[in-house]
TITOR-107047 format. One record per residue (C-alpha): x, y, z. Coordinates in Angstrom, 1 decimal. Last residue first. Layout:
REM TITOR-107047
px: X	py: Y	pz: Z $
...
***
This chain:
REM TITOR-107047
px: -7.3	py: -20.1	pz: -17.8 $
px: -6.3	py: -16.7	pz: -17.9 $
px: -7.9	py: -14.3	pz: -19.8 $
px: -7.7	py: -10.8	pz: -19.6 $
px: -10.2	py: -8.2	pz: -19.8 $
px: -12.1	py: -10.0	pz: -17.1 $
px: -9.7	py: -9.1	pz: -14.2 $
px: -9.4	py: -5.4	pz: -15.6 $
px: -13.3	py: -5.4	pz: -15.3 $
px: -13.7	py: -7.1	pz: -11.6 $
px: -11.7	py: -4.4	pz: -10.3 $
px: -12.8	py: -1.7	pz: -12.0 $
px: -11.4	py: 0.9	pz: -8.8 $
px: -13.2	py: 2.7	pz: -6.4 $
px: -15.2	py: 6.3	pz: -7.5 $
px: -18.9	py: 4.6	pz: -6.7 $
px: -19.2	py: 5.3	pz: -10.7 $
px: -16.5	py: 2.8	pz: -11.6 $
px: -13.0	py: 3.8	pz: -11.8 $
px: -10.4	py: 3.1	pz: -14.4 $
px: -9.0	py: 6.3	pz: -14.9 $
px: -5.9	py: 5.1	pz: -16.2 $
px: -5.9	py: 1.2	pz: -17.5 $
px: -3.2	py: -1.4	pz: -19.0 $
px: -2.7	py: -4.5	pz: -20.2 $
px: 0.2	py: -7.2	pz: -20.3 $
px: -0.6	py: -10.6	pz: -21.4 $
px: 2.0	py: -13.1	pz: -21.7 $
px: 1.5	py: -16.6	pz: -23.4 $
px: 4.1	py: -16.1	pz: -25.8 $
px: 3.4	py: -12.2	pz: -26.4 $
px: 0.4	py: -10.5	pz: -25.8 $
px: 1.0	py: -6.9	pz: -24.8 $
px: -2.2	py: -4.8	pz: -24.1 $
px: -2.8	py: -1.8	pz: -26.8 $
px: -3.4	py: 1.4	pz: -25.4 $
px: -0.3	py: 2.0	pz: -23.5 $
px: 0.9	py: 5.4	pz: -25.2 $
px: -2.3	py: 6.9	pz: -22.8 $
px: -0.1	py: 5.2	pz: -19.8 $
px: 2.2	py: 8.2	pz: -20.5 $
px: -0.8	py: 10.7	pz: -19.3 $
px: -1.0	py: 8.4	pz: -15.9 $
px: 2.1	py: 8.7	pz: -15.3 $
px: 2.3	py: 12.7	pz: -15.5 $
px: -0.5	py: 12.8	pz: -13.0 $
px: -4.0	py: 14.4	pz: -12.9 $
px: -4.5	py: 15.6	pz: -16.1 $
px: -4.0	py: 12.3	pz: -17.5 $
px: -6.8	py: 10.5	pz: -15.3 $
px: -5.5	py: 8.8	pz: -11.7 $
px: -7.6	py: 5.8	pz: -10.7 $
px: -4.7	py: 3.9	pz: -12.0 $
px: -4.6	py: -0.2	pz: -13.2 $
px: -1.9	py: -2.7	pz: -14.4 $
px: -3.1	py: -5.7	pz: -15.1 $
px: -1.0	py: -9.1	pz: -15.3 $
px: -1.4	py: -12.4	pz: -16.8 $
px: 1.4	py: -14.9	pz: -17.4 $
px: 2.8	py: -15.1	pz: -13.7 $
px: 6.1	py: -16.9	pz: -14.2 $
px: 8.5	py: -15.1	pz: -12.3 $
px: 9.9	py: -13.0	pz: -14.8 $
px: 6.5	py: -11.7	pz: -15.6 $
px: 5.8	py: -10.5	pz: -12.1 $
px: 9.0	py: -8.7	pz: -11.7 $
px: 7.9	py: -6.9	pz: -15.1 $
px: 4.8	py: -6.2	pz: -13.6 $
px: 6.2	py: -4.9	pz: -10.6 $
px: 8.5	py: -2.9	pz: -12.3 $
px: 5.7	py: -0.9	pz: -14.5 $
px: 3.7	py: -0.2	pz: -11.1 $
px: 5.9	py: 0.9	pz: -9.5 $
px: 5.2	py: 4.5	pz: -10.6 $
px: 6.2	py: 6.5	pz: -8.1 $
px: 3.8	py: 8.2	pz: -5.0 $
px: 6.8	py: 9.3	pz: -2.7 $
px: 6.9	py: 7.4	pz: 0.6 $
px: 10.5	py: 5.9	pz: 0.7 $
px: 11.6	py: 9.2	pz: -1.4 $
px: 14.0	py: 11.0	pz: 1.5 $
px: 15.4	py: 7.5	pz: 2.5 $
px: 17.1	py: 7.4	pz: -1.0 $
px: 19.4	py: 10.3	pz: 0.1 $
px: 20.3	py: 9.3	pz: 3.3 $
px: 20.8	py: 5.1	pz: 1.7 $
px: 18.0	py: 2.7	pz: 0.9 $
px: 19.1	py: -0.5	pz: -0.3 $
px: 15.9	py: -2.0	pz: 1.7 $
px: 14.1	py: 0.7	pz: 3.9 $
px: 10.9	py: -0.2	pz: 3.1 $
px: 7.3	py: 1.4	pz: 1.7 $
px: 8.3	py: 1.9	pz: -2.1 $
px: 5.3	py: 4.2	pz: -2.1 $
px: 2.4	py: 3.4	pz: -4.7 $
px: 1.9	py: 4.6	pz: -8.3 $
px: 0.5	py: 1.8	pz: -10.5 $
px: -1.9	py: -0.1	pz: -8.9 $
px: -1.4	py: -4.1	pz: -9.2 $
px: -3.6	py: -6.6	pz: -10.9 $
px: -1.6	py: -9.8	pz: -10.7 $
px: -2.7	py: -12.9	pz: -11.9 $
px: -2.2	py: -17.1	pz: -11.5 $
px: -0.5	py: -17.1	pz: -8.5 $
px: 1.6	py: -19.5	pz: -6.9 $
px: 4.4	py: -19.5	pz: -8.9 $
px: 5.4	py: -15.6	pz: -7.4 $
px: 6.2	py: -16.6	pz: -4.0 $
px: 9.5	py: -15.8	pz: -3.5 $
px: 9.9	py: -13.3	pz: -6.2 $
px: 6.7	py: -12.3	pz: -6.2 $
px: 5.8	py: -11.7	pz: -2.8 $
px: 9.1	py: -10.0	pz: -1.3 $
px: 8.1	py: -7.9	pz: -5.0 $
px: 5.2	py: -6.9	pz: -3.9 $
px: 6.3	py: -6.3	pz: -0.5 $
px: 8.4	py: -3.7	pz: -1.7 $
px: 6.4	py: -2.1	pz: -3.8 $
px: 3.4	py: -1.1	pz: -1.2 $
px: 0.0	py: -2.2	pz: -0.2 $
px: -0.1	py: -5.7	pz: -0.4 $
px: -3.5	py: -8.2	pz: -1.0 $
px: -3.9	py: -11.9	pz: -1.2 $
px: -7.0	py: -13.0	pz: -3.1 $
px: -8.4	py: -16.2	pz: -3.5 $
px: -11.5	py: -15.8	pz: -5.7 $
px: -15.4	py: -16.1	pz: -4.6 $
px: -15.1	py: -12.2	pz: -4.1 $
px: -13.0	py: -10.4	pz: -6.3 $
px: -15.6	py: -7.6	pz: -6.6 $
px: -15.8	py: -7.2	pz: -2.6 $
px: -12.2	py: -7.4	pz: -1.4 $
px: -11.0	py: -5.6	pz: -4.3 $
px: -13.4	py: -2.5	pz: -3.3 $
px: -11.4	py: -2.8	pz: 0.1 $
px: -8.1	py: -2.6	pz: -1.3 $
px: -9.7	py: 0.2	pz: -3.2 $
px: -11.0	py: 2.3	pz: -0.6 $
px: -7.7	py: 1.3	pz: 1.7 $
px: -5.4	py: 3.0	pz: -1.0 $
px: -2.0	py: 1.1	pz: -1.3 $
px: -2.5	py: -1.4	pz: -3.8 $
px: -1.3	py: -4.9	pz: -5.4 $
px: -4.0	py: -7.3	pz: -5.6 $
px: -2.4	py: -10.7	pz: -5.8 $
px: -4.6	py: -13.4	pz: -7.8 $
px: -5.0	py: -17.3	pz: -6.9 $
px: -8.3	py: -17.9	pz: -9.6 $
px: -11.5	py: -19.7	pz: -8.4 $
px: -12.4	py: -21.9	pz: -11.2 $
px: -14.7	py: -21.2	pz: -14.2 $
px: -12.6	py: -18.7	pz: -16.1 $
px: -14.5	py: -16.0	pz: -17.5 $
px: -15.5	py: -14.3	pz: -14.3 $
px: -19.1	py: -14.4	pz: -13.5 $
px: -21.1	py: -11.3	pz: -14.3 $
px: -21.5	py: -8.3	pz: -11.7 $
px: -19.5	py: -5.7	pz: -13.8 $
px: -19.9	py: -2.8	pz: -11.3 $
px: -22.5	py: -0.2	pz: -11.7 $
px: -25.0	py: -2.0	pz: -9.3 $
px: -22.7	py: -0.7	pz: -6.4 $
px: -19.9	py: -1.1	pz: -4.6 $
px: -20.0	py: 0.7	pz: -1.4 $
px: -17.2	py: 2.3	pz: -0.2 $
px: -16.0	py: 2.7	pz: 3.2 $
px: -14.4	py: 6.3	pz: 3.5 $
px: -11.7	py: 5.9	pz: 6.4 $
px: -13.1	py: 8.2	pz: 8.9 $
px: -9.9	py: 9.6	pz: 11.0 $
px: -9.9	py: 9.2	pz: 14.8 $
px: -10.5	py: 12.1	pz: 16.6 $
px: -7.2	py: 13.5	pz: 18.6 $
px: -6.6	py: 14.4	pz: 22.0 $
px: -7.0	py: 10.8	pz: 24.1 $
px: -3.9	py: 9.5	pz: 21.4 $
px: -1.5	py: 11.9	pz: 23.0 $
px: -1.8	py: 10.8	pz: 26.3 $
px: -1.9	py: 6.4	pz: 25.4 $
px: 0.9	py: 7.8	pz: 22.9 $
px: 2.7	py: 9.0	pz: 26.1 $
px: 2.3	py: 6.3	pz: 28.8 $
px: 3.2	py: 3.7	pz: 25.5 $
px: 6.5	py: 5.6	pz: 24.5 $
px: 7.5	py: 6.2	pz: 28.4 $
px: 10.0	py: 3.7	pz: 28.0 $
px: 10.7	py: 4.4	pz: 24.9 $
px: 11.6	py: 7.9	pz: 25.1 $
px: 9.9	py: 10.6	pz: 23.7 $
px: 10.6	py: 13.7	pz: 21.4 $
px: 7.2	py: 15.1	pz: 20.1 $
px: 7.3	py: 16.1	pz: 16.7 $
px: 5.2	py: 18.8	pz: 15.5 $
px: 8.1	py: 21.2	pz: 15.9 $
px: 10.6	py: 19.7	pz: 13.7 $
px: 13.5	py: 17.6	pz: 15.7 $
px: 16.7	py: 19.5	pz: 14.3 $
px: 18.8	py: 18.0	pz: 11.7 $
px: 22.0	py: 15.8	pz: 13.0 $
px: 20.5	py: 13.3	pz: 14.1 $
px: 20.2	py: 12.0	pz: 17.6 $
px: 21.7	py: 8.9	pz: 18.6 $
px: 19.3	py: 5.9	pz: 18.8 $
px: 15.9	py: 5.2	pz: 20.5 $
px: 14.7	py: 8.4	pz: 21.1 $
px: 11.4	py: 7.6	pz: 20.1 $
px: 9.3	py: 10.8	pz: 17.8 $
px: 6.1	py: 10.8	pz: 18.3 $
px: 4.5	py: 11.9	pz: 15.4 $
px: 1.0	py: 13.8	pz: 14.9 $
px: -0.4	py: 13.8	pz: 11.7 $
px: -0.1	py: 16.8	pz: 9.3 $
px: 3.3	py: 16.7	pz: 8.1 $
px: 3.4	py: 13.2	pz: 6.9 $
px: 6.3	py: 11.2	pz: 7.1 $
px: 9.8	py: 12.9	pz: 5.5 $
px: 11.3	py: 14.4	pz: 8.9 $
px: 11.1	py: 10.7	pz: 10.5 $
px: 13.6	py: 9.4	pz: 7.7 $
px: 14.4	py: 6.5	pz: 10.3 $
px: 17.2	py: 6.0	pz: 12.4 $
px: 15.8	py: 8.6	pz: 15.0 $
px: 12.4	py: 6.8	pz: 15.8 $
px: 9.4	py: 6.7	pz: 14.3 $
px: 5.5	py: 6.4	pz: 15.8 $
px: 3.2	py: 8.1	pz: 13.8 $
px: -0.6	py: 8.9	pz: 15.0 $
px: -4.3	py: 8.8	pz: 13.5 $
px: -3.1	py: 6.9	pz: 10.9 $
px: -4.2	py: 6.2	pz: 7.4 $
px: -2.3	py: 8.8	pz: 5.7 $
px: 1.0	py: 6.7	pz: 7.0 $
px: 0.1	py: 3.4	pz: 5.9 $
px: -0.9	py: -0.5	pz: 6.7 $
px: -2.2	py: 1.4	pz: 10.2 $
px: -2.0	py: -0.4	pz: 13.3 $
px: -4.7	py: -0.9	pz: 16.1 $
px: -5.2	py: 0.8	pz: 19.1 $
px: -7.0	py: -0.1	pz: 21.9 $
px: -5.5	py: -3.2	pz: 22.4 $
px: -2.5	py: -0.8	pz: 23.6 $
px: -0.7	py: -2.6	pz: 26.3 $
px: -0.4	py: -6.3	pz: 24.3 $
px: -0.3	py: -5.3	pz: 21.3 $
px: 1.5	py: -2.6	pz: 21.7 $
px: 4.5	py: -4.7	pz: 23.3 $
px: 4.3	py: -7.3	pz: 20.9 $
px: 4.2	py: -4.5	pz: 18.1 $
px: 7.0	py: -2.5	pz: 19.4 $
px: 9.5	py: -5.4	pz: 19.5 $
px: 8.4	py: -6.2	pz: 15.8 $
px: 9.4	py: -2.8	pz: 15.4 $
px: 12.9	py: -3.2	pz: 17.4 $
px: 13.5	py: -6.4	pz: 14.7 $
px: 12.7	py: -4.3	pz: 11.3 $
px: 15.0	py: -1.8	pz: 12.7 $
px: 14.0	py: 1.5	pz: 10.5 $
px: 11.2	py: 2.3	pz: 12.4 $
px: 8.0	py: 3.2	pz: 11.4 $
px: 4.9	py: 2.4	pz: 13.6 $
px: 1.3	py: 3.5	pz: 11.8 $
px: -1.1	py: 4.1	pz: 14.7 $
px: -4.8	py: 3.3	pz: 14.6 $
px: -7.2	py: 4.4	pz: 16.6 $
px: -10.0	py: 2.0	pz: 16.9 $
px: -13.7	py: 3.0	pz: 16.5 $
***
């Protein structure tokens, strides 16, 4: 089983830089689409590296001046020309995390869709069970998946016409740096609900049909107790808007294939 190293740096163009290189070096190791999902962190002193998560090992790139707050403990301060020597040493210490695979089972809705052509959907989600529960019930459509706000909206805004329905999550991490200040850098992986936003950025860029779904209940997160107010799906001039908390089949992944057949696009 791969490794897998999430790579945050603020400098979109020294990432890319750090992915050729990786790539190359390191086929070893393969990136993670988030920070819980990584074995390892790789940040640098631009980014908000004090704010990733606590519990997985970062190395921290000394790639720009130092900042002002101290480097915490469980960072390990590197330079980038040692950064693949080092990751390769640090990388032979730890286990790699078991991302649950989940099966879907007989409990999911297994009838056809509603609509007798393949639909162009965009599955908005940043849990790998349920990106990969997506993968399986929305099979025989043409899905295109992203895992934060950010690149939802990069979607949907430039390429928001070519998809008939969006069935997004609805708290994610913002997951770029874009408009970001020092203060705004602290929340870049806080769980929000983007959820609303991205459904209104949806709507205003033509997609009619949009489903907003939570695995949270409403004892488990103040969001999901508002989207109890949310009941009744808005239909107005061709637009359908619904909504869902708690909607998990037995297997504990997402209702998929359930929210997509509550609406009806044609």
């Amino acid at each position: 089983m791969k490794k897998r190293m999430f790579i945050f740096v603020k400098n979109e163009t020294l990432k890319r830089a750090f992915l050729q290189v990786f790539n190359t070096l390191m086929p070893q190791v393969a990136e993670a689409e988030a920070p819980d999902e990584a074995d390892i962190i790789l940040t640098d002193t631009a980014a908000p590296f004090r704010y990733l998560i606590g519990k997985t090992p970062v190395l921290f790139l000394v790639t720009s001046p130092v900042p002002k707050d101290p480097v915490p403990e469980w960072c390990i301060k590197i330079h980038i020309t040692t950064a693949v020597a080092q990751i390769s040493k640090e990388l032979a210490k730890i286990q790699p995390k078991s991302i649950e695979e989940e099966v879907v089972g007989d409990d999911v809705v297994t009838e056809a869709p509603i609509v007798d052509s393949p639909l162009k959907i965009l599955v908005v989600e940043d849990s790998h069970k349920h990106r990969e529960a997506a993968k399986k019930q929305l099979a025989g459509h043409n899905v295109e998946i992203v895992v934060n706000f950010d690149d939802a909206v990069n979607v949907l805004t430039t390429r928001g016409h070519e998809f008939d329905v969006v069935l997004t999550d609805m708290l994610m991490p913002k997951g770029g740096t874009s408009c970001m200040g020092e203060k705004g850098m602290e929340h870049l992986f806080v769980q929000a609900g983007y959820g609303f936003a991205i459904a209104w950025v949806a709507v205003s860029n033509g997609i009619s049909h949009v489903a907003i779904l939570s695995d949270a209940s409403h004892h488990d997160h103040p969001m999901s107790w508002a989207m109890d107010f949310l009941r009744t799906p808005i239909t107005k001039g061709g637009i359908e808007v619904i909504f869902s908390n708690n909607c998990l089949i037995k297997t504990g992944v997402k209702n998929w294939i359930g929210m997509l057949n509550s609406l009806t696009p044609s």
